[in-house]
HTML snippet that shows the backbone in 3Dmol.js (N, CA, C, O; Angstrom):
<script src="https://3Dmol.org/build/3Dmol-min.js"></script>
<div id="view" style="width:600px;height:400px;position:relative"></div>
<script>
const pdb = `
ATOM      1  N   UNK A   1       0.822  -1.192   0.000  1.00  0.00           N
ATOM      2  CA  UNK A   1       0.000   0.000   0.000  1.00  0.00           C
ATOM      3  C   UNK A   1       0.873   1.265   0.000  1.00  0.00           C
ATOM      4  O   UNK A   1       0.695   2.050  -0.931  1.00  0.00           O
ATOM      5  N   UNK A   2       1.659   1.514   0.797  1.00  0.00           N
ATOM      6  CA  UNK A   2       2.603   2.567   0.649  1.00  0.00           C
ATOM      7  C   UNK A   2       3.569   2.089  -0.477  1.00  0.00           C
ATOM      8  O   UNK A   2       3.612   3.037  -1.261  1.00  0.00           O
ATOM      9  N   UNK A   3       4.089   1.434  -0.783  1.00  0.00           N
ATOM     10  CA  UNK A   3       4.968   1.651  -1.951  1.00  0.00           C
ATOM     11  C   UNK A   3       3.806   2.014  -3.015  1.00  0.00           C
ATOM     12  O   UNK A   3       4.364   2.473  -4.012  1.00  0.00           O
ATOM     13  N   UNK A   4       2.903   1.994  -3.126  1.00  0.00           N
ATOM     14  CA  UNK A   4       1.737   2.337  -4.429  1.00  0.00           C
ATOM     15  C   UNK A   4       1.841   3.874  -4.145  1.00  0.00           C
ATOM     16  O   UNK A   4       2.136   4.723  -4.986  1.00  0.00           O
ATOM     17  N   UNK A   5       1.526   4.118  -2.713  1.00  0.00           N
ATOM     18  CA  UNK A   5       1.585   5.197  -2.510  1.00  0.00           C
ATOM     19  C   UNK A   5       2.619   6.344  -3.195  1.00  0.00           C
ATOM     20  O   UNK A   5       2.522   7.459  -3.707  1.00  0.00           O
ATOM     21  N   UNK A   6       3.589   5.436  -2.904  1.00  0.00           N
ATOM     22  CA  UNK A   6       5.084   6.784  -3.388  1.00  0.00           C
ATOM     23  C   UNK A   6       5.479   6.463  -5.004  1.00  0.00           C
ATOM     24  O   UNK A   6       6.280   7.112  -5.676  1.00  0.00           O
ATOM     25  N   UNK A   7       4.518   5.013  -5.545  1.00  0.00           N
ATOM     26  CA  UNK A   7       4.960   5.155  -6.678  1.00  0.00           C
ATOM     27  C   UNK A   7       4.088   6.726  -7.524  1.00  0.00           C
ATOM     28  O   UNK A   7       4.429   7.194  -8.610  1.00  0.00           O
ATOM     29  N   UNK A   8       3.347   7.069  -6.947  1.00  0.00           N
ATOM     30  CA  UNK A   8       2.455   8.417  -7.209  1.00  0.00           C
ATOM     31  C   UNK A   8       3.372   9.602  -6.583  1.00  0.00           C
ATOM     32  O   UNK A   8       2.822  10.582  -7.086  1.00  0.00           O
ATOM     33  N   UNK A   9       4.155   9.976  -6.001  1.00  0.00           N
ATOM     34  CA  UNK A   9       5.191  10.827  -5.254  1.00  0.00           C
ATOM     35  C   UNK A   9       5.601  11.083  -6.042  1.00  0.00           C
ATOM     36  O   UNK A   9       5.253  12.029  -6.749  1.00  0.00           O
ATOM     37  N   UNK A  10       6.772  10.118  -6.288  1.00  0.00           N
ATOM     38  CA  UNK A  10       8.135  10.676  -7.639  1.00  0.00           C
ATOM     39  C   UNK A  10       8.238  11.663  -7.755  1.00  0.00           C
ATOM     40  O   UNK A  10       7.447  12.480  -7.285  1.00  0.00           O
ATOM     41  N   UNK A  11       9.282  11.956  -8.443  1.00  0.00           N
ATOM     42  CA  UNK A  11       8.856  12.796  -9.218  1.00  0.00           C
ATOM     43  C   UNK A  11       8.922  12.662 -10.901  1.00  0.00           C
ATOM     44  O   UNK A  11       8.411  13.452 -11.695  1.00  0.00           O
ATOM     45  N   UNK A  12       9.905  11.107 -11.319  1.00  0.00           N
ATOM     46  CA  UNK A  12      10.134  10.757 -12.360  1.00  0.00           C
ATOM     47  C   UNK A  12       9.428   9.371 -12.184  1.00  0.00           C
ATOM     48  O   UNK A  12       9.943   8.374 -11.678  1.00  0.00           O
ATOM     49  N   UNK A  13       7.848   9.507 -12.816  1.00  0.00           N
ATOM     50  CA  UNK A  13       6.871   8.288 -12.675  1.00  0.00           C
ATOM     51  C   UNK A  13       7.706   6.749 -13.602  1.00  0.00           C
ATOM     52  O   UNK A  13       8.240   6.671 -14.708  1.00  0.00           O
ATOM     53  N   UNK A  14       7.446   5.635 -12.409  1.00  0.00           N
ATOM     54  CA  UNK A  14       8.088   4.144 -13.484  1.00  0.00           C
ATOM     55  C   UNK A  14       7.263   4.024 -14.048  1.00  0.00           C
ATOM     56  O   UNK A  14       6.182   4.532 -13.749  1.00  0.00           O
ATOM     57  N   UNK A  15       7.568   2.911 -15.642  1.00  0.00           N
ATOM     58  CA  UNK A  15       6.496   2.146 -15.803  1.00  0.00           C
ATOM     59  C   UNK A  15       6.213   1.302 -15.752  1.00  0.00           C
ATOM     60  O   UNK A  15       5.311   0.796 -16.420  1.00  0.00           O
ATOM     61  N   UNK A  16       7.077   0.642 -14.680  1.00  0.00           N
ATOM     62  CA  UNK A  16       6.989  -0.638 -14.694  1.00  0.00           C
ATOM     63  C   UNK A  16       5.869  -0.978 -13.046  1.00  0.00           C
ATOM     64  O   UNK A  16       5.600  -0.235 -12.102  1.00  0.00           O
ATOM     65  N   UNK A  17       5.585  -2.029 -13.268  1.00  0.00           N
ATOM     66  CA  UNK A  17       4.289  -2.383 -12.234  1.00  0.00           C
ATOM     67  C   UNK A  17       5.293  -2.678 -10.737  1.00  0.00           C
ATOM     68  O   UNK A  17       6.250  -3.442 -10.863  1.00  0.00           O
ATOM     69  N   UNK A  18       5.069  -2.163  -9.625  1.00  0.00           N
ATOM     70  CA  UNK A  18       5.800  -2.228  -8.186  1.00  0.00           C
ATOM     71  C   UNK A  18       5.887  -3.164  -8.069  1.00  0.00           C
ATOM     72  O   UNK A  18       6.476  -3.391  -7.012  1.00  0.00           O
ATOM     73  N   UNK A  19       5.531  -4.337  -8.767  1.00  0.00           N
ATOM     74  CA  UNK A  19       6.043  -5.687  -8.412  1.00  0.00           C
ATOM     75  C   UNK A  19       7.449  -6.301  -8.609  1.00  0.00           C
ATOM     76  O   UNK A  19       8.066  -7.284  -8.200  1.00  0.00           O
ATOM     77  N   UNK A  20       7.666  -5.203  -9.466  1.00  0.00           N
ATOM     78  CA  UNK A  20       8.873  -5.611 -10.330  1.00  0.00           C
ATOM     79  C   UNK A  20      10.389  -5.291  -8.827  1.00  0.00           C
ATOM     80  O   UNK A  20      10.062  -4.579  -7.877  1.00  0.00           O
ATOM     81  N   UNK A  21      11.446  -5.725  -8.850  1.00  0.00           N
ATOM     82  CA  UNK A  21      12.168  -5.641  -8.082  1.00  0.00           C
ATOM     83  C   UNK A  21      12.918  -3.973  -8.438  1.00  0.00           C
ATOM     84  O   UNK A  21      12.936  -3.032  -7.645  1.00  0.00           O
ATOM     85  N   UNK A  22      13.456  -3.982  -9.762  1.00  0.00           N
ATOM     86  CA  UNK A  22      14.128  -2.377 -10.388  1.00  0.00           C
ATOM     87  C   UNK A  22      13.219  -1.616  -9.992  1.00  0.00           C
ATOM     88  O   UNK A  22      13.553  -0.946  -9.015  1.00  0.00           O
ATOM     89  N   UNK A  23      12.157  -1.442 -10.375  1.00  0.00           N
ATOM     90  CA  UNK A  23      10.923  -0.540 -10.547  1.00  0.00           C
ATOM     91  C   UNK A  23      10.664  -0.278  -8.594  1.00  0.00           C
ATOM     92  O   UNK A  23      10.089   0.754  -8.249  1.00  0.00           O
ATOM     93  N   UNK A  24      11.101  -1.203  -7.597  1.00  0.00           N
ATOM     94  CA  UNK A  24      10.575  -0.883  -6.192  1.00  0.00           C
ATOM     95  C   UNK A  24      12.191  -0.260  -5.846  1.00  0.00           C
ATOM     96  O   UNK A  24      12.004   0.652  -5.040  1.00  0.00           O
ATOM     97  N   UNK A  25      13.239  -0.347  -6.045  1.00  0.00           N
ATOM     98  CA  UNK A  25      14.478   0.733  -5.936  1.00  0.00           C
ATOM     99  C   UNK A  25      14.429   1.327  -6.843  1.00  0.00           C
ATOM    100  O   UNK A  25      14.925   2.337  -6.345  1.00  0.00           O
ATOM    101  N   UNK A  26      14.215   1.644  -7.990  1.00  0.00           N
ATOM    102  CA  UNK A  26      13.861   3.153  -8.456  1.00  0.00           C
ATOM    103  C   UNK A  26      13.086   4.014  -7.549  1.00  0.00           C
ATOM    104  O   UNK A  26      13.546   5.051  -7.071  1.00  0.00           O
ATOM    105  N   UNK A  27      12.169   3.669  -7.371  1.00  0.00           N
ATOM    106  CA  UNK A  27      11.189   4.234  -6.577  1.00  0.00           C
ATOM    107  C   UNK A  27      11.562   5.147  -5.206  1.00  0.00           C
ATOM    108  O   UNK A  27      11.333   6.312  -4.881  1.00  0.00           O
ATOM    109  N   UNK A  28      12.395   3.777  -4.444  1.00  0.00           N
ATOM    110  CA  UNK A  28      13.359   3.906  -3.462  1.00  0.00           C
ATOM    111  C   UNK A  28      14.211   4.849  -3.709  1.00  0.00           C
ATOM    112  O   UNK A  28      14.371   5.803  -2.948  1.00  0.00           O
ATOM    113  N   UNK A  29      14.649   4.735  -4.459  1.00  0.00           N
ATOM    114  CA  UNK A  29      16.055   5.741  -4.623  1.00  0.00           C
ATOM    115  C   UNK A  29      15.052   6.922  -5.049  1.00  0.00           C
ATOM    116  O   UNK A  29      14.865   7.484  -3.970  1.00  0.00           O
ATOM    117  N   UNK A  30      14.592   7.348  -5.638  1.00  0.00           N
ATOM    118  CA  UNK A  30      13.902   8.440  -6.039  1.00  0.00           C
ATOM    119  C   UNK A  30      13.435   9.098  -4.728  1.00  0.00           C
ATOM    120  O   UNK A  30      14.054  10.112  -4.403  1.00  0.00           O
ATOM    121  N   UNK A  31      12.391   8.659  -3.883  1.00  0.00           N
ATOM    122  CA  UNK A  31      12.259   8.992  -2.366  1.00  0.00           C
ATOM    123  C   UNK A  31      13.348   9.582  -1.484  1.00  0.00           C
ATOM    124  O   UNK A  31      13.303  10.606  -0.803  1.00  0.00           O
ATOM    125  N   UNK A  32      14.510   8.557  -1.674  1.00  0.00           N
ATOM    126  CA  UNK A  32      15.227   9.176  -0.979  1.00  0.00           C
ATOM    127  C   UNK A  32      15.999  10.329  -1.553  1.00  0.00           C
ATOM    128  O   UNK A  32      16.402  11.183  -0.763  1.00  0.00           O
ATOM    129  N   UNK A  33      16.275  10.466  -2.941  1.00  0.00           N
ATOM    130  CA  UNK A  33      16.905  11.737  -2.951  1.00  0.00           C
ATOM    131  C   UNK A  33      15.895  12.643  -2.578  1.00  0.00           C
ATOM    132  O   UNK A  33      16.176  13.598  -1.853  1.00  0.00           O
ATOM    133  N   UNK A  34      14.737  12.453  -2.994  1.00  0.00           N
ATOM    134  CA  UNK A  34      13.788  13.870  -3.099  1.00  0.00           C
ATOM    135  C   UNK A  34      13.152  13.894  -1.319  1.00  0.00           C
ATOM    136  O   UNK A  34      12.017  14.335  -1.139  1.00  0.00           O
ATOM    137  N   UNK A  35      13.938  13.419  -0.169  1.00  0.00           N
ATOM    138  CA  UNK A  35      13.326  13.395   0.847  1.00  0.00           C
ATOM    139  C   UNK A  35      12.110  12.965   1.069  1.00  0.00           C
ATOM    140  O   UNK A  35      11.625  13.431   2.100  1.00  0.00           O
ATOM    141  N   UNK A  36      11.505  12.318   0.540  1.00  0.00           N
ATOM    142  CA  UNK A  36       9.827  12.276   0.828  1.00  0.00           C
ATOM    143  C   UNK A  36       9.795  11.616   2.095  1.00  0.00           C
ATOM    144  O   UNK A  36      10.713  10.933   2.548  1.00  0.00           O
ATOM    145  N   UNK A  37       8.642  11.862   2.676  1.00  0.00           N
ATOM    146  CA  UNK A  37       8.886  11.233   4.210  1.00  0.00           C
ATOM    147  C   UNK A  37       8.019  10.249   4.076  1.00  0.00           C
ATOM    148  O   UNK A  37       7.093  10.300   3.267  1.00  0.00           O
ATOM    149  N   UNK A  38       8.280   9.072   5.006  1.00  0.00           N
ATOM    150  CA  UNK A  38       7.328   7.781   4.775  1.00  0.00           C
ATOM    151  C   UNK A  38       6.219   7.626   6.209  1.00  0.00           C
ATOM    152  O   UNK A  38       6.588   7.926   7.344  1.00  0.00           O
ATOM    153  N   UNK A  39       5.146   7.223   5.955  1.00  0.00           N
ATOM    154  CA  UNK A  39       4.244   7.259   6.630  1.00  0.00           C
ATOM    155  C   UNK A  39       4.260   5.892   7.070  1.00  0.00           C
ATOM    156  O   UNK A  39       3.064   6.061   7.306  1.00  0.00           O
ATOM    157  N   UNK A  40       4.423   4.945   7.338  1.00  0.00           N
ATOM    158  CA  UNK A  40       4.282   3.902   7.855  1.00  0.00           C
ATOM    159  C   UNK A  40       5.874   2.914   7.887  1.00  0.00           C
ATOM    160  O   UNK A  40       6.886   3.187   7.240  1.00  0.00           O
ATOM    161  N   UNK A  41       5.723   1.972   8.652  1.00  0.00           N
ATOM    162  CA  UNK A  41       7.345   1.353   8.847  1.00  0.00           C
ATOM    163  C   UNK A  41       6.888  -0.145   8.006  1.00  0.00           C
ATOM    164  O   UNK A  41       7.379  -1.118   8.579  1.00  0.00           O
ATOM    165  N   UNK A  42       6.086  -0.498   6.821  1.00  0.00           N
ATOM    166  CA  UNK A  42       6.427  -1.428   6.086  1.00  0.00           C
ATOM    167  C   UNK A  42       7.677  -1.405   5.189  1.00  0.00           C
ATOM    168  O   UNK A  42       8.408  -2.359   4.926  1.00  0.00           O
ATOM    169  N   UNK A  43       7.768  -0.302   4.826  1.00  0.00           N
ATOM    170  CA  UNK A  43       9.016   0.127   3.884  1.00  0.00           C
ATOM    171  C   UNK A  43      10.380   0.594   4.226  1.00  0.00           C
ATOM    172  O   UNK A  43      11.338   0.727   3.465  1.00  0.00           O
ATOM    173  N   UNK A  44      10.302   0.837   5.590  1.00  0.00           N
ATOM    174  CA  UNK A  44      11.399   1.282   6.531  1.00  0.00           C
ATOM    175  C   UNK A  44      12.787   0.662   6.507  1.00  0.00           C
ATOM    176  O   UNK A  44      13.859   1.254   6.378  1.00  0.00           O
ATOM    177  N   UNK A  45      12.587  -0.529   6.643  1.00  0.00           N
ATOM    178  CA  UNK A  45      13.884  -1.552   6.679  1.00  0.00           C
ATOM    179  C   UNK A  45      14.531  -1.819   5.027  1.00  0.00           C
ATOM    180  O   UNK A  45      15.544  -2.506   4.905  1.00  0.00           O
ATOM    181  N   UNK A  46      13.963  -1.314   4.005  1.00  0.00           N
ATOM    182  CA  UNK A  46      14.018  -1.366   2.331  1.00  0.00           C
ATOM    183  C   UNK A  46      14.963  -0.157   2.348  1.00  0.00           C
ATOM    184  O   UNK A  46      16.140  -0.173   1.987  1.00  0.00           O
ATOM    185  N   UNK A  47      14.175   1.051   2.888  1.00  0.00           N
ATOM    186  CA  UNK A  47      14.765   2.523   2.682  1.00  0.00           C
ATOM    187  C   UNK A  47      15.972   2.426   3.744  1.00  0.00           C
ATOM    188  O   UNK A  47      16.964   3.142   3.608  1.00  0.00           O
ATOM    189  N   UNK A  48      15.869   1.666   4.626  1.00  0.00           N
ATOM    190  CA  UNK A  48      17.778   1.883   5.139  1.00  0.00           C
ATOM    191  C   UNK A  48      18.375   1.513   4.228  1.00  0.00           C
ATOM    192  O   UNK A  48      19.209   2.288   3.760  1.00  0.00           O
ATOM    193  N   UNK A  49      18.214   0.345   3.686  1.00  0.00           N
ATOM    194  CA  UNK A  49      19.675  -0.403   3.119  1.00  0.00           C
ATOM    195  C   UNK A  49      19.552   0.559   1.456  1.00  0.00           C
ATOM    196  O   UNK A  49      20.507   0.327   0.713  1.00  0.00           O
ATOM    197  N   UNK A  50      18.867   1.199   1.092  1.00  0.00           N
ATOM    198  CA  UNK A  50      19.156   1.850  -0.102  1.00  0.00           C
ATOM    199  C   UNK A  50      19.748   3.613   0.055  1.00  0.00           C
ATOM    200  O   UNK A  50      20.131   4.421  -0.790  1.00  0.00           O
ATOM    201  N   UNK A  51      19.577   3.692   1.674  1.00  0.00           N
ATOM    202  CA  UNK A  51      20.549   5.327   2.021  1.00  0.00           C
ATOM    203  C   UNK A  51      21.762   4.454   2.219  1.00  0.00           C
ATOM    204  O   UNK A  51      22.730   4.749   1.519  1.00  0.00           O
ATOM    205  N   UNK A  52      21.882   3.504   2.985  1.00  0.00           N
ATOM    206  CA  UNK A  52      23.393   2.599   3.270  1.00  0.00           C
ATOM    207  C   UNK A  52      24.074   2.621   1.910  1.00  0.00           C
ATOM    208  O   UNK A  52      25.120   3.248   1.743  1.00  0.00           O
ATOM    209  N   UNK A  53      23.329   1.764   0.695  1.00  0.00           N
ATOM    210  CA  UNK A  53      24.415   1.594  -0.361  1.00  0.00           C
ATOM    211  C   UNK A  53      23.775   2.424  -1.652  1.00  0.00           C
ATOM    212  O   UNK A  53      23.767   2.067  -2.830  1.00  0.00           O
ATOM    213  N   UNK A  54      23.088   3.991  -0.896  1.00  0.00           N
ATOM    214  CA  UNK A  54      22.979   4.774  -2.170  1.00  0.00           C
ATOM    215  C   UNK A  54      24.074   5.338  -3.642  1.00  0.00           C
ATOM    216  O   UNK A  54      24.027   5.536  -4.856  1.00  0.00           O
ATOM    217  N   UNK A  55      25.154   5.399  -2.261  1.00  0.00           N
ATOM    218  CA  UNK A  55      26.541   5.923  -2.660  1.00  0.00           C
ATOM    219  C   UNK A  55      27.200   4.585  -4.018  1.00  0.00           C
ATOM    220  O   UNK A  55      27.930   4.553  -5.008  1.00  0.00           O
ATOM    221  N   UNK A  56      26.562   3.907  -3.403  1.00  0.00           N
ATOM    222  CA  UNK A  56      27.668   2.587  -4.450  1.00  0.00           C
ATOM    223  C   UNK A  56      26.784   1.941  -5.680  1.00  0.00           C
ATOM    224  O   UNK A  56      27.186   1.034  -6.408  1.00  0.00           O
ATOM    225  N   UNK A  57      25.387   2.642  -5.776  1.00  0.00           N
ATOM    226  CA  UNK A  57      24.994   2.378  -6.425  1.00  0.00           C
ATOM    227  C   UNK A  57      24.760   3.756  -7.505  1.00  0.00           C
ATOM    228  O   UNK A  57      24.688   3.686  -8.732  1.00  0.00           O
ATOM    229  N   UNK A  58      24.694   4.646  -6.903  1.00  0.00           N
ATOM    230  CA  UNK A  58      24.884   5.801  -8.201  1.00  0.00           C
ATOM    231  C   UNK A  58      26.034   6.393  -8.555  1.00  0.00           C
ATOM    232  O   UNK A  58      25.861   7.379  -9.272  1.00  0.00           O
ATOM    233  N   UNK A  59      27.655   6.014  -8.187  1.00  0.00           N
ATOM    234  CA  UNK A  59      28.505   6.257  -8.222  1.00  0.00           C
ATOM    235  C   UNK A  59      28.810   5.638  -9.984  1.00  0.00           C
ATOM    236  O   UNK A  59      29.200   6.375 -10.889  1.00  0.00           O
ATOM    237  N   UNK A  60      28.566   4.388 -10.111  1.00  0.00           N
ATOM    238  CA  UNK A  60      28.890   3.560 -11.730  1.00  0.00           C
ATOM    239  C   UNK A  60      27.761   4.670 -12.445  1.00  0.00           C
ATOM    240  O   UNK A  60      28.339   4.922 -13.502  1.00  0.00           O
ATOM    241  N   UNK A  61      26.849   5.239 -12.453  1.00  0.00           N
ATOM    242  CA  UNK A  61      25.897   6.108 -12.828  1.00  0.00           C
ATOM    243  C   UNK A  61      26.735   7.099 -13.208  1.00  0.00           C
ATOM    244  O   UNK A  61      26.911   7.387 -14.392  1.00  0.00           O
ATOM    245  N   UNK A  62      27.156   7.531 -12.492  1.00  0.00           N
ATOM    246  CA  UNK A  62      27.636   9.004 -12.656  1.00  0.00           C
ATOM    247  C   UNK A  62      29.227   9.051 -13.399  1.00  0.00           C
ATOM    248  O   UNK A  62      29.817  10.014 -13.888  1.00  0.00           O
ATOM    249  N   UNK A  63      29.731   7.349 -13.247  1.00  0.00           N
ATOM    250  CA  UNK A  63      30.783   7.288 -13.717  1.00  0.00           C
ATOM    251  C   UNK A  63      30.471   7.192 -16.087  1.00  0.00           C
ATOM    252  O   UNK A  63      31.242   7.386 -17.026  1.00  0.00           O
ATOM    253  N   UNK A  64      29.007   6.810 -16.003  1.00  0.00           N
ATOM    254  CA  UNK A  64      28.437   6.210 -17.236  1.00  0.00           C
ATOM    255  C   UNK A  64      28.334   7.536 -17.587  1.00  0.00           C
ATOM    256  O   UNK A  64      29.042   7.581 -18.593  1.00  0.00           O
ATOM    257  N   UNK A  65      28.001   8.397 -17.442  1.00  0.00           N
ATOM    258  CA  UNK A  65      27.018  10.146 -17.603  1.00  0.00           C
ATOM    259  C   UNK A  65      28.707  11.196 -17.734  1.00  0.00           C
ATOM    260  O   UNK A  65      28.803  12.181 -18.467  1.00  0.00           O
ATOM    261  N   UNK A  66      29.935  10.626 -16.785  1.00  0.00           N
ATOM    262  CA  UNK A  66      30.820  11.324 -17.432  1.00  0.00           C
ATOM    263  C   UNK A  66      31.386  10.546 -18.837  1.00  0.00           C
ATOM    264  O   UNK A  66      32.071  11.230 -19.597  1.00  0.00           O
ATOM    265  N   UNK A  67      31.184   9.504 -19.100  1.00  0.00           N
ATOM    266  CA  UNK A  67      31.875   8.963 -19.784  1.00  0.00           C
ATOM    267  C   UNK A  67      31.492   9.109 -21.104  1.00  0.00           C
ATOM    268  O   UNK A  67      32.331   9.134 -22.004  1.00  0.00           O
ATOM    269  N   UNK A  68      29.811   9.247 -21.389  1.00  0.00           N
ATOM    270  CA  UNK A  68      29.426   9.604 -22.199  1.00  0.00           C
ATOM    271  C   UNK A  68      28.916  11.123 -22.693  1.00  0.00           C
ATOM    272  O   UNK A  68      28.036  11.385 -23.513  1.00  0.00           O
ATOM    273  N   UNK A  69      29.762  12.038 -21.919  1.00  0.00           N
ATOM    274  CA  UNK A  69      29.611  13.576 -21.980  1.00  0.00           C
ATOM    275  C   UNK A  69      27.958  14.118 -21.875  1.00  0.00           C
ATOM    276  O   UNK A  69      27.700  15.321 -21.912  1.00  0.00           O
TER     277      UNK A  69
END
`;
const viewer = $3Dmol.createViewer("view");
viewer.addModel(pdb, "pdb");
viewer.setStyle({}, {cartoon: {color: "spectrum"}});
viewer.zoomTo();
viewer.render();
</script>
């Protein structure tokens, strides 16, 4: 219910259905950069471990975005 919830938040909507595993850390990661605050603790223990290894996962990102100017 709350991940449906924040898939409506975003601010860059998926299209893929929240079932999908990419599509529920997109989501994730999107939340957390844009701060959104979470209303309930089903999703709580998801959103630690994606502030824990935010860094190591958008780092190859950013390494792809210089590489391709």
């Amino acid at each position: 219910m709350e991940l449906a919830k924040l898939f409506n938040c975003v601010p860059i909507p998926e299209k893929e259905s929240f079932e999908e595993p990419s599509a529920k850390i997109n989501v994730l990661l999107q939340a957390c950069i844009s701060r959104l605050e979470m209303e309930g603790l089903s999703l709580s223990s998801d959103m630690v471990y994606i502030r824990q290894n935010a860094d190591r996962l958008l780092r190859p990102l950013f390494e792809i975005v210089l590489k391709r100017g």
